[in-house]
C-alpha positions in Angstrom: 7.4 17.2 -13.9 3.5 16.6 -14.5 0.8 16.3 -12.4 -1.3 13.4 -11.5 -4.6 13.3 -12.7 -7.7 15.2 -10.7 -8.5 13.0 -8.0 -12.7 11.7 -8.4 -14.8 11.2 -5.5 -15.6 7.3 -6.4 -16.0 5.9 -9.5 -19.8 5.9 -11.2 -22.1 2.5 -10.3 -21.3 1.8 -14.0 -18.1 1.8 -13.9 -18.1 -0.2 -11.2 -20.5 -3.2 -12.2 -17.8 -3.3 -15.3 -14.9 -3.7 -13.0 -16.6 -6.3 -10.8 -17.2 -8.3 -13.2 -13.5 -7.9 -14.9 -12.3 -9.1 -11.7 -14.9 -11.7 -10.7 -15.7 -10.1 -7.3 -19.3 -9.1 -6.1 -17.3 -7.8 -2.5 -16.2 -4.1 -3.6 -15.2 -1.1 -1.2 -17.5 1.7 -0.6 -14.8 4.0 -2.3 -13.0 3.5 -5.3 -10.5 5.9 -6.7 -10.6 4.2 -10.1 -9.4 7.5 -12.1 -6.3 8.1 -9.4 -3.1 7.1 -9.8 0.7 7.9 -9.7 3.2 7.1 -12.4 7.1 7.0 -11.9 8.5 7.3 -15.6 12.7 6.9 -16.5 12.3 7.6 -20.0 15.9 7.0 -20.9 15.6 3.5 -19.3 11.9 2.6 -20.4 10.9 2.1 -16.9 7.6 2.6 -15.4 6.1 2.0 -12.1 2.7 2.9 -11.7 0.3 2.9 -8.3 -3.3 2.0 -9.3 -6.4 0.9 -7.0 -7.5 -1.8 -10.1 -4.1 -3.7 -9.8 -4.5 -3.6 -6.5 -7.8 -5.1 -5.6 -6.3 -7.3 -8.7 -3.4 -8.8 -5.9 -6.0 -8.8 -3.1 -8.0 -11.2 -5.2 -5.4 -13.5 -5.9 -4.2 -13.3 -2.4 -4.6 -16.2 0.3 -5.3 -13.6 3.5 -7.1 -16.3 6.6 -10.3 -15.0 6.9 -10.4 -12.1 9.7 -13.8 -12.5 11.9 -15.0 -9.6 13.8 -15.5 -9.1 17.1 -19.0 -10.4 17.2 -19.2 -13.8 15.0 -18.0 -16.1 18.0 -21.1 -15.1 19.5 -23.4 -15.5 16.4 -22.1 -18.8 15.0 -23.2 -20.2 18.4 -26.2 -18.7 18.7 -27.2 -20.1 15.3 -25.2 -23.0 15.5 -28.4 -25.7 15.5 -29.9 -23.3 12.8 -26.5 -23.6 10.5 -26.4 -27.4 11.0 -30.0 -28.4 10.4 -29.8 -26.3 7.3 -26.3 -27.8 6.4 -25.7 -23.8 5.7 -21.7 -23.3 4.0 -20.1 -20.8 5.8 -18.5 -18.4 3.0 -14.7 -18.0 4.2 -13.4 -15.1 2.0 -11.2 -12.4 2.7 -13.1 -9.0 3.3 -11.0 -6.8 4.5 -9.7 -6.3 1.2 -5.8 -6.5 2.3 -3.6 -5.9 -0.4 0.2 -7.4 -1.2 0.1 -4.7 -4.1 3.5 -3.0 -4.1 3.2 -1.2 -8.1 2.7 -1.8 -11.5 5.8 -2.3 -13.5 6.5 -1.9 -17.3 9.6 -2.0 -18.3 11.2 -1.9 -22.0 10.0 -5.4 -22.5 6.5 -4.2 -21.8 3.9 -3.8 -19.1 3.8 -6.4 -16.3 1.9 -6.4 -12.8 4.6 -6.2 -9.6 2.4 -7.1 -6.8 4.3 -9.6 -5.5 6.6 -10.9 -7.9 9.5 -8.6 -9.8 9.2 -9.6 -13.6 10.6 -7.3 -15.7 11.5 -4.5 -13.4 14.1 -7.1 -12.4 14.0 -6.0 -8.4 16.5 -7.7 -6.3 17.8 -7.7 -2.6 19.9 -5.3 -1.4 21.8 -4.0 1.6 21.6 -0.5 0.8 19.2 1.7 2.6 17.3 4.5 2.1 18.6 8.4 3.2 16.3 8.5 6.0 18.5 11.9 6.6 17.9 13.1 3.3 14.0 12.7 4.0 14.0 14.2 7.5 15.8 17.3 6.2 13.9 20.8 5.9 14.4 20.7 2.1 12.1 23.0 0.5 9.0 20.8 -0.5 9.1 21.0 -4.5 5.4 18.8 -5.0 3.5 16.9 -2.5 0.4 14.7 -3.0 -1.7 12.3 -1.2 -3.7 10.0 -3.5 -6.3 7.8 -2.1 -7.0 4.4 -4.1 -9.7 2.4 -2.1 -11.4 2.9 1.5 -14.2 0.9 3.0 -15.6 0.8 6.6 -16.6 -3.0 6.7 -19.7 -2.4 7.1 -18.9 -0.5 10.6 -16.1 -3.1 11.6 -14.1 -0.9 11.3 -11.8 0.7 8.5 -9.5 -0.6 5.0 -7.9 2.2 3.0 -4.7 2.3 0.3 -3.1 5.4 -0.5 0.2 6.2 -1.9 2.2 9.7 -0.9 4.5 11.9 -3.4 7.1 14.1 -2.3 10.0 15.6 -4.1 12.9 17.9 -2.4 15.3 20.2 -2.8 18.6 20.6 -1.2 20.4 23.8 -1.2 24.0 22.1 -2.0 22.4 21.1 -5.7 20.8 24.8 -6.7 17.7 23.8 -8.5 17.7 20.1 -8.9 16.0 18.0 -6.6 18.0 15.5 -4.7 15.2 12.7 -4.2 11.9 11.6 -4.9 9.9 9.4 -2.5 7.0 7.7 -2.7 4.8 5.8 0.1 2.3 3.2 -0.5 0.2 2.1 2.3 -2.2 -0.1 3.3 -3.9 0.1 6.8 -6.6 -2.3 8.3 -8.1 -1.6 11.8 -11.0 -4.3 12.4 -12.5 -3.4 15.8 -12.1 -4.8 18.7 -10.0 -7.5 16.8 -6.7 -6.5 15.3 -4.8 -3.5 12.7 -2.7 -4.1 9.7 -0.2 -1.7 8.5 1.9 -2.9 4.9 4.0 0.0 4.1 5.8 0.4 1.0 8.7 2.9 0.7 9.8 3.7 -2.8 13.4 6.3 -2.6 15.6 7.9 -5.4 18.5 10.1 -4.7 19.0 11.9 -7.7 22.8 12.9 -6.9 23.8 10.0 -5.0 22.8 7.1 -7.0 19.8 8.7 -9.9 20.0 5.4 -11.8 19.3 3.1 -8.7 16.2 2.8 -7.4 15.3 1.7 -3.6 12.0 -0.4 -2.5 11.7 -1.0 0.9 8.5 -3.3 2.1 7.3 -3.9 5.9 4.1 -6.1 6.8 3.0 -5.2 10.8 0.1 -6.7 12.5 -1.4 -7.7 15.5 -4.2 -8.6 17.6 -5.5 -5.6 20.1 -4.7 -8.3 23.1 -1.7 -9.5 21.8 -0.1 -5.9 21.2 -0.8 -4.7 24.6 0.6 -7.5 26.0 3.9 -6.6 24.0 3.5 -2.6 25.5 1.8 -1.2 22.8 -1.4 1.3 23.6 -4.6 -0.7 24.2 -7.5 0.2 21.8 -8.8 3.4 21.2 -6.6 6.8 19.2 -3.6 5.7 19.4 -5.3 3.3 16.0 -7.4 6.2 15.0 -5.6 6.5 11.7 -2.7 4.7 9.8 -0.2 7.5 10.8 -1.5 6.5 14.3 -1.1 2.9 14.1 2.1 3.0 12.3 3.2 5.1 15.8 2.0 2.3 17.9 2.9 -0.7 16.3 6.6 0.8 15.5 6.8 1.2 19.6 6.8 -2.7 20.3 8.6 -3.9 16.8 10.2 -6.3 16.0 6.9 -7.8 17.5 3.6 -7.9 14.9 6.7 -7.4 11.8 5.7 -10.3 9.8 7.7 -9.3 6.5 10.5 -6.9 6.1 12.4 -6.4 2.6 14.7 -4.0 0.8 14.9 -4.5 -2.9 17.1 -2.3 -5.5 15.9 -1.4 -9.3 18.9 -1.1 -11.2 18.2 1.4 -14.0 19.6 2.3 -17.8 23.4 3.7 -17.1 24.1 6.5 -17.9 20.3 7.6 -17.9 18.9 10.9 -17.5 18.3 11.8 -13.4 15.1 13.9 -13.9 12.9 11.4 -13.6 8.9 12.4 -14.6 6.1 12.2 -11.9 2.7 11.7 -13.7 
C-alpha cells in the first residue's frame, strides 16, 4: 500500500493560467489542489479509479447546474433595472458555485476514460447490494486514513464550495493481518448564504473477504433551500451548516426531503483477482 502524493497548498498562478485555458474557464476557485489525488489500482484486473480536482472542474464545466443567485441579486437587479435596460446589459447566467457531478476517473484494461457521470469502461451497473455499514462502524484498528482536499472557494464571501475525498482502510481481528475493507468518500458540499446547501456524496466500499472482486459505488444528491428545509424540520441557518459533516447531519434529519438522486452501482472486477488492492 503506497501513499498519496504530498498534499500542495494551491497550485502556482502558472499553473493555473495553463489549466484555465485547457478548460476554457476564466471562473476558477481560490484553492486548487492540482497535485492531490487518490488512486484505487486492481492490478490483476487492470482497473483504475482515480479522484482528481482537474476532472472534476472538467464535469462541472460540462454540467447544466440553474444558475444559483445569492441572497442579495433580487435586490440589485431592481435597483439597476432602468440602468440594465437602457444599456441593453446581458446578464451572464453561468454556474459559480462550481458544483460538481464528478464521481472518479476510470481506466480500465481498455484504457483511461473519465467517469463523471457516465460508466464507460469501468462497466458500473445497478445493484441491490449494499454496503457493510457494520463493517464501517466497527472499532477495527485504523490501518491508513487520509483526507485530501481537491478545490475550495468562498464565493467571493457567499458563502463556501469545497471537494474532498476520504481514505480509510481497516482491520478486523477475525482475518489476522489482512484488511477487510477499503472505503473511500467523495464529497462535494455547497453552502450559499442565506440561500440554500448542497451535499453530493459519493461512497466507494470493498470488502476484501466478503466479495474482494466486487466493488460498491453508492451516490446521493441532497439540497435545499434554507426556507424550504426548515419548513421540512430541519435546523434553520446558522452551525448546524457550518461544515459538510454538519450539513450532511441536518439534511439526513428531514430525508427523503431535499434527496434529489440516490444510486447504488456494482464494479464487477477480474475473477479470480488478487484482493490486496493498491492505494496510491
Amino acid at each position: 500500500m503506497s501513499h498519496r502524493a504530498p498534499i500542495r497548498t494551491h497550485a502556482a498562478d502558472a499553473e493555473v493560467d495553463v489549466l484555465k485555458e485547457r478548460l476554457g474557464s476564466l471562473a476558477w476557485p481560490e484553492q486548487f489542489f492540482g497535485a492531490n489525488h487518490l488512486t484505487l489500482v486492481h492490478p490483476e484486473a487492470g482497473t483504475r479509479l482515480t479522484f482528481e480536482a482537474e476532472d472534476a472542474l472538467r464535469a462541472w464545466l460540462s454540467g447544466s447546474e440553474a444558475p444559483v443567485h445569492v441572497k442579495t441579486a433580487g435586490k440589485w437587479m431592481q435597483a439597476h433595472a432602468q440602468d440594465v435596460d437602457t444599456h441593453k446589459a446581458k446578464v451572464l447566467q453561468y454556474d459559480w458555485t462550481f458544483t460538481t457531478g464528478y464521481r472518479g476517473s476510470g481506466a480500465g484494461p481498455a484504457g483511461p476514460q473519465s467517469a463523471h457521470g457516465s460508466s464507460g469502461e469501468l462497466a458500473w451497473e445497478a445493484t441491490d447490494a449494499q454496503m457493510d455499514r457494520g463493517m464501517l462502524t466497527a472499532r477495527d484498528p485504523i490501518l491508513m486514513y487520509a483526507d485530501i482536499p481537491l478545490f475550495e472557494s468562498e464565493l467571493e464571501d457567499n458563502g463556501v464550495a469545497s471537494l474532498s475525498v476520504k481514505v480509510t482502510s481497516e482491520r478486523g481481528l477475525a482475518v489476522r493481518v489482512m484488511p477487510r475493507c477499503w472505503y473511500a468518500l467523495l464529497r462535494f458540499w455547497l453552502r450559499v448564504d442565506g440561500v440554500l446547501v448542497r451535499l453530493r456524496t459519493t461512497r466507494v466500499f470493498c470488502a476484501f473477504k466478503d466479495a474482494p472482486d466486487v466493488v460498491l459505488r453508492e451516490t446521493t444528491y441532497q439540497e435545499g433551500t434554507f426556507a424550504a428545509l426548515a419548513a421540512a424540520g430541519a435546523p434553520r441557518e446558522g452551525p448546524s451548516y457550518a461544515d459538510a459533516d454538519a450539513a450532511g447531519a441536518a439534511l439526513a434529519a428531514v430525508a427523503p426531503v431535499g434527496v434529489t438522486l440516490y444510486e447504488r452501482q456494482a464494479l464487477q472486477l477480474k475473477e479470480g483477482g488478487a484482493a490486496d488492492t493498491n492505494m496510491r
